[in-house]
N, C-alpha and C positions, 0 to 999 in steps of 0.2 A: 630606610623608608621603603614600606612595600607598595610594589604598584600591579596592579591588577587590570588588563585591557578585554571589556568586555565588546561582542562582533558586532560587525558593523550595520548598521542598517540597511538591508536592502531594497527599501521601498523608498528611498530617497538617497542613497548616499551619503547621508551626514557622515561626518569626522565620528569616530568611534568614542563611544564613551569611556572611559577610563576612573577608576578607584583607585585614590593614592592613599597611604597611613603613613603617620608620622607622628612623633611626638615632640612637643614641646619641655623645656627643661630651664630651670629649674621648674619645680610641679610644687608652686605656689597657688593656693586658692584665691587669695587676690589678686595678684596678680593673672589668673586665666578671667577671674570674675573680671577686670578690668578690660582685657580682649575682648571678651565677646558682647561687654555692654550689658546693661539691662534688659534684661527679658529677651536674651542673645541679639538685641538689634545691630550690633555690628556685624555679628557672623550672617543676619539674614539682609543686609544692605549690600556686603560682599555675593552674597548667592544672586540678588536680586542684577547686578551690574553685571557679573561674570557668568553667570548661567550656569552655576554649579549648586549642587546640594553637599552642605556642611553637617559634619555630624561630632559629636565630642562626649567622651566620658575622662571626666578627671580631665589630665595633659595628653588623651593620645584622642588624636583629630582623624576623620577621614572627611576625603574631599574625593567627590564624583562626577562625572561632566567632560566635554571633549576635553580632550589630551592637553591641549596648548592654554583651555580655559582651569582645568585641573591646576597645572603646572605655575601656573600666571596666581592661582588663589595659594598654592601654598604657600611660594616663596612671601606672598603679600600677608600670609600668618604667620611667619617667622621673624618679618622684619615688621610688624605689628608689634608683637612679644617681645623683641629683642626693646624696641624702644620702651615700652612698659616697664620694661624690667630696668632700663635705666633712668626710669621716672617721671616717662614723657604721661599725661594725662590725655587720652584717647575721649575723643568726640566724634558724633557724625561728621563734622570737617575735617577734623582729622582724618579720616576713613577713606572719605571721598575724595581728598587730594593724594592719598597716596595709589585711588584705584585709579587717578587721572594717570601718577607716574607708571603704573602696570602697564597701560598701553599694548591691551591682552591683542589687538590688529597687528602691532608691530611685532610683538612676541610670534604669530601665528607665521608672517611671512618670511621669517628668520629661516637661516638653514638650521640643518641638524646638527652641525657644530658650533656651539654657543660660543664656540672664541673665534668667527670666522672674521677675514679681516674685512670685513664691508659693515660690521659693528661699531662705530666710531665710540669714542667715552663720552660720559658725560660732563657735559661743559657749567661749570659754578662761575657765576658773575660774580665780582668781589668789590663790595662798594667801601667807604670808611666807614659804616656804623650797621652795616649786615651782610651777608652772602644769600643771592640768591640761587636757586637751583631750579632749573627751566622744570616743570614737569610735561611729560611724555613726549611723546615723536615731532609732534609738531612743534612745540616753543622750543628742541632741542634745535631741532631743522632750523626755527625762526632766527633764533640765536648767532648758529653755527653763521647763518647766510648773514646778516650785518654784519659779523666778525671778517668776513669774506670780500665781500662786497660795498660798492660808493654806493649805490643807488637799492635800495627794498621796500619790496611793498609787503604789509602781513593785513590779510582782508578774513573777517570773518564776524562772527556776531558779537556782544559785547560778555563781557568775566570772559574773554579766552588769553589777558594776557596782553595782547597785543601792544598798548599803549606806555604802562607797566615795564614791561623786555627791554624796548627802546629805551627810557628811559635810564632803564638799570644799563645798557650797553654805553649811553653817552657818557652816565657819572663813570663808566669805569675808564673808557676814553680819556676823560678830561682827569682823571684822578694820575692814569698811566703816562701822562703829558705826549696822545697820539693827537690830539685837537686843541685848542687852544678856547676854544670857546661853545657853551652849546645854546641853537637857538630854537626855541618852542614856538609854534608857527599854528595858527588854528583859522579855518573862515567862521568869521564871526554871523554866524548866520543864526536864526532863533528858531528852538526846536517846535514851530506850533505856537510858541507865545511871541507877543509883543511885549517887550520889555521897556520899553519909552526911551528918552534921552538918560544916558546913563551922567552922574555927577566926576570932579575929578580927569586928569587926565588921561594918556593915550594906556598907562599900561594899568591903569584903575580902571578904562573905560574894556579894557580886554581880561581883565584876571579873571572874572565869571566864565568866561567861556574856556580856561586853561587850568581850573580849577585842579581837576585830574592831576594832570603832568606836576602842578604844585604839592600836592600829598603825599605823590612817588619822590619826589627829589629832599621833602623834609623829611622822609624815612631813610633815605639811603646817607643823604648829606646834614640834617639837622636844620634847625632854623635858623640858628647864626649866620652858619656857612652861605647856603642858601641866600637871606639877607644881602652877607657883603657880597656875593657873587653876581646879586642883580646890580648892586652898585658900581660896583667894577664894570660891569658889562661882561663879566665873563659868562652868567647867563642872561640869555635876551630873549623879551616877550615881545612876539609881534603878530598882526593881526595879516592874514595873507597877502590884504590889498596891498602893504607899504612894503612888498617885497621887491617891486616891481624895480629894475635899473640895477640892481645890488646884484654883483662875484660874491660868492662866499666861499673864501678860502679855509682850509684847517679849521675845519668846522665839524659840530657834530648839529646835523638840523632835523626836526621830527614834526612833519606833519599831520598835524593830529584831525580828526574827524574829516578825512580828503572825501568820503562821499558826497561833503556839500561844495564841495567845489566843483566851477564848470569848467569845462573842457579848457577855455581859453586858459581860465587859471591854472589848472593841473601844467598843464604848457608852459607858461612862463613860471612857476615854481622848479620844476626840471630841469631848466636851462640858468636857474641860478646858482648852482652845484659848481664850483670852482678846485682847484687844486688842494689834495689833502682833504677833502669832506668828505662826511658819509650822511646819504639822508636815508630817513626812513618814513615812510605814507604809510598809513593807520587809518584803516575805515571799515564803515560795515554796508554794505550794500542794499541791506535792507530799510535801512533808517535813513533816509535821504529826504533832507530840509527845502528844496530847492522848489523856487516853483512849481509848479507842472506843466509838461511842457519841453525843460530845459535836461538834458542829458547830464547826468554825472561825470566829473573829468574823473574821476574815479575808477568806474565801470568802462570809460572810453577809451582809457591808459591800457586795462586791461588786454584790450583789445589789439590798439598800435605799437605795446613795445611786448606782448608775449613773447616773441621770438630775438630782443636787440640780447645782444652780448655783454652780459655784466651786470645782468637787472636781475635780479630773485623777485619770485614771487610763493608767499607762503601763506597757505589759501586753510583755514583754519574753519573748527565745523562744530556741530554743538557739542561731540564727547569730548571737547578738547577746555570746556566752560569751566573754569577754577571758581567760581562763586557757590552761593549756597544751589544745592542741589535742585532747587523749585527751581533756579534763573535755567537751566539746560533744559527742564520740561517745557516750561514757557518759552524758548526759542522754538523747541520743537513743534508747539502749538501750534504758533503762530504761523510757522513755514508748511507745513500740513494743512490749515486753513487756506493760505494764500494759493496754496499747489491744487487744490481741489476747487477756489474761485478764481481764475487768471482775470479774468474781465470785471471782475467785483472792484468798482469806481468809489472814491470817498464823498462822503454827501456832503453836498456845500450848504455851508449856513444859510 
């Protein structure tokens, strides 16, 4: 591979640009046709994310752009090819999830020896019906830190993961026989709507709100499984308020949506962490249900235990969005709107 470093800016300092060439092999036309998409929209989705200009005749590619962003796109065309060529079928989603694992930030703060020991591997969650694989720095970080730690918070907007992770860290938990039970824990709080009196009992009158956590655990675990595991009690749905009074031992527990929790609740949920548990708080700080008025125990956690010993917190952002690629422009939106209206109030009906 040639690489070619063209000087650097002096009217700003930017990172220098850099021309890499390389070819790809075997030098299949369908297969390169399948790389680069229609009407090259893969190659120009990668330029558009990494900040590089793609260029290609037949198999031999150059890629132009800072050094780190260069580097970060080729290896992401090699291991693009390499799956094509083993019959994986390449989509915008495709594309996009593997430029989430680039994680061209992380790549940039790296030393210059790519085997340095402050590089950790990367971590595959292994359930009984898939393996998941964290993509980028932060769900590795998210990951590594419940692997680590009783107590994690992972706060960020939603498609980043968050809910999803935990999930996959408990079935693997309870599959590895490190917990004996895992419990899904949500405030039942309504997002803007009134929902009325709901039919059916306590965990009929909670399943709408735990919906999520339900889809992750039929993928990792199956519906059967799943099934006898709620009947067992080995998994248990519970709505936050009936936490109240209960140790939770050898346990794996995930609170899901804690921005709509208030302070008091965030409080006695923490203090119900018993021997051998691991919990994990799941929220997004922008989407808060709660009165107005009443502080997030969420946002207020943040706050009182940044600095306690043994608490992770992994604070996640919109490059970090595994959804379709519109859900990370639309966070973006939105937080750019609210940034330039701080005092912009909601109108009341």
């Amino acid at each position: 591979m040639d690489t070619v470093s063209a000087p650097p800016d002096s009217a700003d300092g930017a990172e220098p640009a850099q021309q890499q060439s390389f070819t790809l092999e075997p030098n299949d036309a369908r297969h390169l046709a399948a790389l680069c998409g229609q009407l090259d929209a893969h190659l120009r989705q990668i330029e558009v994310r990494l900040g590089v200009e793609i260029h290609n005749r037949s198999n031999h590619f150059t890629v132009s752009g800072p050094a780190a962003a260069a580097a970060a796109s080729v290896a992401l065309l090699k291991n693009l090819y390499a799956e094509v060529v083993a019959g994986v079928t390449l989509s915008p989603e495709t594309v996009h999830l593997h430029l989430q694992q680039a994680d061209l930030e992380h790549l940039v703060s790296l030393p210059d020896n790519p085997g340095a020991s402050d590089v950790e591997p990367i971590t595959i969650i292994r359930t009984k019906r898939t393996s998941i694989k964290p993509r980028g720095r932060n769900q590795q970080g998210y990951v590594r830190a419940i692997q680590r730690h009783d107590i994690n918070f992972g706060i960020g907007p939603a498609g980043t993961g968050k809910t999803y992770l935990a999930v996959a860290c408990a079935v693997q938990a309870l599959l590895d026989e490190q917990v004996r039970r895992i419990l899904l824990v949500r405030p039942a709080v309504e997002a803007g709507e009134r929902l009325g009196f709901l039919p059916g009992d306590l965990s009929q009158k909670v399943d709408p709100y735990l919906r999520p956590l339900y889809d992750a655990l039929y993928e990792m675990l199956g519906f059967e499984t799943v099934t006898k595991y709620i009947e067992r009690n080995i998994i248990e749905v519970a709505p936050l308020a009936f936490m109240r009074g209960r140790t939770l031992n050898n346990a794996f527990i995930i609170l899901d949506e804690a921005q709509n929790t208030t302070r008091e609740q965030m409080k006695m949920f923490l203090t119900r962490i018993g021997f051998g548990s691991t919990a994990v708080i799941t929220g997004d700080a922008t989407q808060i249900d709660l009165p107005r008025g009443q502080q997030s125990g969420l946002t207020h956690a943040t706050q009182v235990l940044e600095d306690v010993q043994g608490i992770t917190f992994t604070w996640f952002a919109n490059k970090d969005v595994v959804r379709h690629p519109l859900v990370q422009r639309v966070v973006s939106a939105y937080d750019e709107f609210e940034a330039r209206s701080p005092k912009l109030e909601r109108r009341e009906p």
